[in-house]
N, C-alpha and C positions, 0 to 999 in steps of 0.2 A: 449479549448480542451474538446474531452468529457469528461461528469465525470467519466464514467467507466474505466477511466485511471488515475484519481489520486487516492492516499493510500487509502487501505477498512482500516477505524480506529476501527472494529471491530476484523481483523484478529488476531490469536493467534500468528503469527509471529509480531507483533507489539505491543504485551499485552492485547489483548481483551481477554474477560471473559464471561463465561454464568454462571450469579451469580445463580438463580435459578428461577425455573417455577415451575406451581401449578399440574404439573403430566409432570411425561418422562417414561410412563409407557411400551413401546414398543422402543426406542428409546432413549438416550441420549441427554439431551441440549448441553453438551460440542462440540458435534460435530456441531455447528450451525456455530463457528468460524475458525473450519479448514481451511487454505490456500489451500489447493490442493482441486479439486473437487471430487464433491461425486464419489461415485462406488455401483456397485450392483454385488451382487454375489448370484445366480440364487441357489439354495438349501439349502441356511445357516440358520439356525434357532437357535434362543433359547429358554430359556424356557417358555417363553413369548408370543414366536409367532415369525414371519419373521423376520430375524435382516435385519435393517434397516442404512443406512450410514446418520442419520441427527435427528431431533426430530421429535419424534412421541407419541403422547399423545392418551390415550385409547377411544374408541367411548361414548361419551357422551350422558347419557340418563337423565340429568336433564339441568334445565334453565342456561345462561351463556356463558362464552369463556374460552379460556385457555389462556396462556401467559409466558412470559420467559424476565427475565431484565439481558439486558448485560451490563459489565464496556467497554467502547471502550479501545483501548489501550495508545490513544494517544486526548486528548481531541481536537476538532473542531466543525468548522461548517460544516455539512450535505451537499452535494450536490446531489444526489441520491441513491439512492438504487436498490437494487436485491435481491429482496425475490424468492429464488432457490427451487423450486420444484422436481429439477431432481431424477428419480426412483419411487415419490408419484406418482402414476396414481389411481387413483381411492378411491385415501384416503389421498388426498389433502384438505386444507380447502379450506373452497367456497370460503370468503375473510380473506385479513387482513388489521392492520393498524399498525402505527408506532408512539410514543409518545416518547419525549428526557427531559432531566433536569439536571443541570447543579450543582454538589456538589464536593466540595475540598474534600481532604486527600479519606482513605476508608472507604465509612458509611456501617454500620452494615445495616440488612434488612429493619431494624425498623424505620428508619431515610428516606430508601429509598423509605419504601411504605408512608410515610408522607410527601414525598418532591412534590412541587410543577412540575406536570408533563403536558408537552404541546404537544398534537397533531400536528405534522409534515406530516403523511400522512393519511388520513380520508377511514375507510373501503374501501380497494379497490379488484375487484375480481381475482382469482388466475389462472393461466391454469395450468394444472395438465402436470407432466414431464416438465417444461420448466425455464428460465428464466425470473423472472417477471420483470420487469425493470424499476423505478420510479422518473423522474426528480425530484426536490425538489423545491417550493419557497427558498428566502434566509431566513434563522435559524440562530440561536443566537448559541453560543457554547455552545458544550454540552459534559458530563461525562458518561451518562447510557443512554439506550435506550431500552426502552418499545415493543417486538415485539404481539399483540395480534393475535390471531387467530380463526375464526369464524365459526362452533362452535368449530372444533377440528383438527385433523389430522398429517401430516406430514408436513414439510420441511428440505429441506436435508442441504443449507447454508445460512447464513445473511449476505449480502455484504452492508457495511456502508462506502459510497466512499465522499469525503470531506477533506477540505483543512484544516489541524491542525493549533490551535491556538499559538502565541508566546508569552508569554511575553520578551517583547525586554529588557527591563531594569532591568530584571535577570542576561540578556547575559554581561549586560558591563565587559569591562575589563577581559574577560576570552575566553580564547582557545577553540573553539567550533571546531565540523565539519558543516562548512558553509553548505556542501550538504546535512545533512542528514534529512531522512524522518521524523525525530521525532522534528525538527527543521521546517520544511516546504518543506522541496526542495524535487521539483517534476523532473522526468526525462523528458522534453516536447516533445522529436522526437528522432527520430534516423537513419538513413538510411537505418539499415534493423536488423530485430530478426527473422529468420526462424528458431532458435533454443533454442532463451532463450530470455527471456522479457529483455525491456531494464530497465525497475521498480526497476529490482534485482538490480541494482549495487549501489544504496543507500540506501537500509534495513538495521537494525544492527547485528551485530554480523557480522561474517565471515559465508563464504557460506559453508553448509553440503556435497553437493555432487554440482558436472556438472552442475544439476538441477536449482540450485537457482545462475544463472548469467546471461549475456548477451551477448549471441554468436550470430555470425552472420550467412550466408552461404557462403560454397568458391567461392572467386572472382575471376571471368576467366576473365575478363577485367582491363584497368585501372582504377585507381583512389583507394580511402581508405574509409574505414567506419569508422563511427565517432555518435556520443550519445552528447547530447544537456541538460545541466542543470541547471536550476534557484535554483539557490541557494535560501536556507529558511531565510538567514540571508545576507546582501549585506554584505562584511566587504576586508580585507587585509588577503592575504595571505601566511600564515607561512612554512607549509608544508605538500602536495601533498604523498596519498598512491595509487598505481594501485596495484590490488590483481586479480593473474592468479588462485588460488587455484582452482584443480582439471581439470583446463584447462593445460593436459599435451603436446597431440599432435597436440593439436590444438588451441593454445596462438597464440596471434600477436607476428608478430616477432619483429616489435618496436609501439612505443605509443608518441604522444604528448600532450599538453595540453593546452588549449587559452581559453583567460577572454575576457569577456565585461561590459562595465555598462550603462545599458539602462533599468533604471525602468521601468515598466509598460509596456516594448515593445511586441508587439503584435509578437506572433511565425512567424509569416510569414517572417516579416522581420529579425527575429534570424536565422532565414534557408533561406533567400535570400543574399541578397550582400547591403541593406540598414545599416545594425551595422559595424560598425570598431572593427577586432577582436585584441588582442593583445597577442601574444606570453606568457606564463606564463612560458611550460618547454619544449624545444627544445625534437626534435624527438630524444628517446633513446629507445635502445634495451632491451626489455622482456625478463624477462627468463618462461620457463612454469611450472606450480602450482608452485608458488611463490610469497610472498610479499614485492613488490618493495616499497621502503619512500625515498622521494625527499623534502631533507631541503633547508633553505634557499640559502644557496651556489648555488644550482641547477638551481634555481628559476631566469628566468630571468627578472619578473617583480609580482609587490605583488599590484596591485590595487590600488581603491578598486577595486571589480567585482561584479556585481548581475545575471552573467552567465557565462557558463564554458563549453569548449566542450572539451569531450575528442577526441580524432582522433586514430582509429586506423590502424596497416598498416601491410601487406593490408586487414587483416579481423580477425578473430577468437574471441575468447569468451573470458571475462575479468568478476570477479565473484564482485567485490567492488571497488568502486572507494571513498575517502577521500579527503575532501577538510577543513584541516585544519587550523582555522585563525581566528584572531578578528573582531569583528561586529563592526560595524561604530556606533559612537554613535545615538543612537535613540534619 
């Protein structure tokens, strides 16, 4: 899959941080991690000059770069990035680069600017208003990341997109949510999002508004729509939550839910008719903004699974999907 579809381990919706830069003198770090994209708003000023939706550091009249170290939220390894430009036109830096390092618990500054820091992406040049967008070699996991900029200027977000790290033999013996993003599990397909990612439905917390789920568009034909999930963790399944919140007039009117266990299987075959799918929880009826939990009574088979689809029928928006259960021994 591309990487621009698995978790940004930068975003603020998943714990990312902009611990601090050596000037935000026009502009804010914090805003480097926002999930929603930027915005421009055509006469807004402070008292500083232009307000600006992302980091912006003052024009630079001695030797040097400027720079800004984020905590990701979620530690992994790096598969590319996007370094966001959008709204910088004409006071964008020329280049940047990107350096990662890899430290437990949360170190103070001091720990940070002494840690051993490794070069991920080497000065590369920016286009002013746009998305910059940078495959990665394979990287080791990492905890912070180093964004520099050459010599100064704006950008408006840091997308850190990468597959988080597990330790598995944390998880023995304990009730996880096999799907969730902070465990590994990536949403890999879905039939269709004309109105809401299909990403959303393994984030944590519960969904704030409509916004943050996975709505489909209305189906004037046959058939169902349905979201495809590798679990982060292969294991047995306990019990099953689908969450309509804020999907009032437009929930599915029923849902079901099927495993497989096929490591390493390649997406094509998860969305063709190669994998044997297995029933987990018989088609049942939704109610809208509402959190349905399906325990083991419900459950007509517990695996193990290392993928899961939901189905939905015949369409609408579902804001969280839980797939709660024990991990196979590692």
């Amino acid at each position: 899959m591309d990487f621009t579809e698995l978790p940004d381990l930068a975003s603020a919706r998943l714990g990312g941080r902009a611990l601090y830069a050596n000037d935000d003198f026009f502009a804010s770090r914090t805003n480097l991690v926002k999930p929603e994209p930027a915005v421009f708003i055509p006469g807004k000023y402070t008292a500083r000059g232009k307000w600006m939706d992302g980091w912006e550091t003052r024009r630079r009249r001695t030797l040097g770069h400027d720079s800004c170290v984020l905590a990701l939220g979620l530690r992994g390894r790096l598969r590319g990035v996007n370094i966001d430009t959008s709204h910088f036109v004409g006071n964008q830096p020329e280049t940047a680069s990107l350096e990662v390092c890899d430290l437990s618990g949360k170190p103070r500054r001091e720990r940070l600017e002494k840690a051993r820091w490794t070069e991920i992406l080497p000065p590369s040049p920016l286009e002013p208003g746009s998305h910059n967008v940078f495959g990665l070699a394979e990287t080791e996991p990492a905890t912070h990341v180093r964004l520099n900029i050459f010599p100064d200027g704006g950008v408006a977000r840091l997308r850190c997109h990468g597959e988080v790290a597990v330790d598995l033999a944390r998880l023995r013996g304990r009730e996880v949510d096999l799907a969730a993003v902070r465990l590994g599990g990536v949403v890999l397909a879905a039939s269709d999002m004309h109105f809401g990612a299909r990403q959303e439905l393994i984030l944590p917390g519960r969904a704030k508004s409509m916004a943050e789920g996975w709505e489909t568009r209305r189906r004037r034909g046959p058939g169902h729509d349905w979201a495809l999930v590798r679990l982060g963790v292969a294991g047995r399944v306990g019990r099953i939550e689908i969450d309509t919140a804020h999907f009032k007039g437009n929930a599915p009117e029923s849902a079901s839910v099927e495993g497989c266990f096929a490591p390493g299987a390649a997406q094509a075959s998860l969305v063709g008719d190669a994998v044997s799918w297995t029933e987990i929880l018989a088609r049942t009826k939704l109610r809208p903004h509402a959190r349905h939990l399906f325990s083991t009574g419900k459950l007509r088979s517990r695996g193990p699974f290392t993928h899961v689809r939901l189905n939905i029928f015949p369409d609408g928006g579902v804001s969280r999907l839980r797939i709660h259960g024990r991990p196979e021994a590692p």
